[in-house]
N, C-alpha and C positions, 0 to 999 in steps of 0.2 A: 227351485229357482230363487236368486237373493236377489233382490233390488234393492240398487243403492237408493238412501234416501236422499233426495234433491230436487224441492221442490219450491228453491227461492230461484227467481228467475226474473233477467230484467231485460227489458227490451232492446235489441242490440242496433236495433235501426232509428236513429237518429228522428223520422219524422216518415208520414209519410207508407203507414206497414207495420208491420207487426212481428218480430224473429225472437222467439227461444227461446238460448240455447239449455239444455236439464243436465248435460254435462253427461257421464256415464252414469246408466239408469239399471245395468246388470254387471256383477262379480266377475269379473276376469273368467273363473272357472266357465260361467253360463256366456257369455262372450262367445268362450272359443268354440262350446258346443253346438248354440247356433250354428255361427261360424261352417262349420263344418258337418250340421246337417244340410244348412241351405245348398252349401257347395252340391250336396251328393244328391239331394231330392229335387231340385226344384228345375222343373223344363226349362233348362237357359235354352236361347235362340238367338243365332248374332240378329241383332239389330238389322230393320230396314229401314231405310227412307227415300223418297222418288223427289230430288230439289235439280233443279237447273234442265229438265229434262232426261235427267241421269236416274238412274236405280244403285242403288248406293248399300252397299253391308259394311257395318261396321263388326271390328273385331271384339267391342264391345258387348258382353251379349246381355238381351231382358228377359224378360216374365212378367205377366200381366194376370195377376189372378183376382176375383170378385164375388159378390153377393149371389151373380146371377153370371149370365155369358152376355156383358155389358161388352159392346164396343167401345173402343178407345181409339182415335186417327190424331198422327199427329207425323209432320215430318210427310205426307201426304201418304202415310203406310196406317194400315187401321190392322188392331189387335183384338182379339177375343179374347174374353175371360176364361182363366180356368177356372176351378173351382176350389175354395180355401184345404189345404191342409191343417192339419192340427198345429206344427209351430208356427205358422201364418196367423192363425187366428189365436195363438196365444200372446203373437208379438203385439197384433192387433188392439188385444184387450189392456197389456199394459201401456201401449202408446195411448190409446182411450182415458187409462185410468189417472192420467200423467197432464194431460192436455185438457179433459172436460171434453172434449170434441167426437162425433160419431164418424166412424170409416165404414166405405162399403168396397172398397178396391184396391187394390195394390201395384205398383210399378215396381218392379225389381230390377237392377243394373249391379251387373258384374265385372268389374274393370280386373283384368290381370296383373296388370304392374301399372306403374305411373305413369307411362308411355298415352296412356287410354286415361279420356277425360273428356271434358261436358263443356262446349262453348257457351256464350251468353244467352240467355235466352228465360222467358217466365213461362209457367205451369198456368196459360188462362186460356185454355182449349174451351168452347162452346160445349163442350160435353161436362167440363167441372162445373159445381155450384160454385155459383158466385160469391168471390172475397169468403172462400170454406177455407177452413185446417187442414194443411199438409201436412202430414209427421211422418220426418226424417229419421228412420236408423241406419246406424255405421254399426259394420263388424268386419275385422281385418286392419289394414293399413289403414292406419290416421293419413288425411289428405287434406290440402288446405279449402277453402270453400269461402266463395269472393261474391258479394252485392253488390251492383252498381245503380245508382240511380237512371232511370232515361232520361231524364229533361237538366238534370243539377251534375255537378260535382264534386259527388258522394260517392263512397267508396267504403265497405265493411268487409272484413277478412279475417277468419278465424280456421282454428287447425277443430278437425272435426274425430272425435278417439273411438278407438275400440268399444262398442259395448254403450255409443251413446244415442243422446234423440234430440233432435232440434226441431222446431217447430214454423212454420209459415203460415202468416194470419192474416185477415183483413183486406187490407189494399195491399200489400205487396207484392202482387205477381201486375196489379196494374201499375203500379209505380218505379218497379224493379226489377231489374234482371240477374240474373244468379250467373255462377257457372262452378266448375269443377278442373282448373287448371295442368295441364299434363305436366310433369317433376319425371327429371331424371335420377332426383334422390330413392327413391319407394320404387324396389323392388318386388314388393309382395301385394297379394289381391285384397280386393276389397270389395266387401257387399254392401250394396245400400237398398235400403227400403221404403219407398215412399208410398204411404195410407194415404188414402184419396176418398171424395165423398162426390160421385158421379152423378148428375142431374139425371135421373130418373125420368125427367119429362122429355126430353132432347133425345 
């Protein structure tokens, strides 16, 4: 495995939170290999969520793996953990060694082409540690990846690469909302990986 070296990093969020981004943090070659074991190993499952009185499948599918078989509800659908594979817990370790930060869980989403994408929304479930480290890996299509403030009018947008790791800290998931914009441009899939550190007491 070759990691790129990149570890000057400066805060992309104006105020207010904490973002990022490490740029690509593995060789194109280890990229695509992930890439392409996550595709073949890992339990995707389309997406559920129960909102407006509806049960709802998204064509979007995740995976939810962890320390333990930690519950995860969100979207009013709760997940069980799997249990870590080895390039789970290798991605783990270098998102770990990259950030300072401990993970105990993972969220995985697999979008097939650019059609499929992620409305506004933060990662501050009763079940996450508070104001904890979120690390983000991309493998696949680069996709654009948009911050909004909830109260101001603020706005941060950046294209997110093959092979790379972006970070969410602090007050961010209270201050801000993300998303992941659907393009008609990006034809091709994309993995993403978000490390997670689940309140153990909850």
């Amino acid at each position: 495995m070759n990691l790129f070296s990149n570890d000057s990093t400066t805060n992309l969020l104006p105020f207010d939170g904490i973002v990022n981004y490490y740029g690509r943090v593995f060789s194109p070659k280890d990229s695509d290999s992930f890439f392409n074991i996550l595709w073949k190993t890992i339990e995707w499952r389309n997406d559920e969520a129960n909102m407006f009185g509806r049960h709802i499948i998204t064509k979007r599918k995740v995976a939810w793996y962890g320390d333990s078989n930690y519950h995860y509800t969100y979207s009013n659908a709760t997940k069980l953990a799997l249990p870590w594979t080895k390039e789970l817990l290798a991605l783990k370790n270098v998102s770990e060694a990259k950030t300072g930060a401990t993970y105990n869980s993972c969220l995985l989403n697999l979008y097939h082409d650019g059609s499929e994408g992620m409305a506004w929304h933060s990662d501050d479930e009763k079940m996450l540690a508070s104001n904890s480290s979120i690390a983000s890996l991309t493998f696949g299509a680069e996709r654009k990846f948009a911050f909004r403030h909830k109260t101001l009018d603020q706005k941060v947008e950046m294209i997110l690469e093959h092979g790379s790791l972006l970070e969410m800290a602090g007050a961010t998931q209270k201050f801000w909302l993300h998303r992941l914009p659907p393009t008609k441009k990006v034809t091709r899939p994309r993995i993403n990986l978000t490390f997670r550190t689940m309140d153990i007491r909850n």
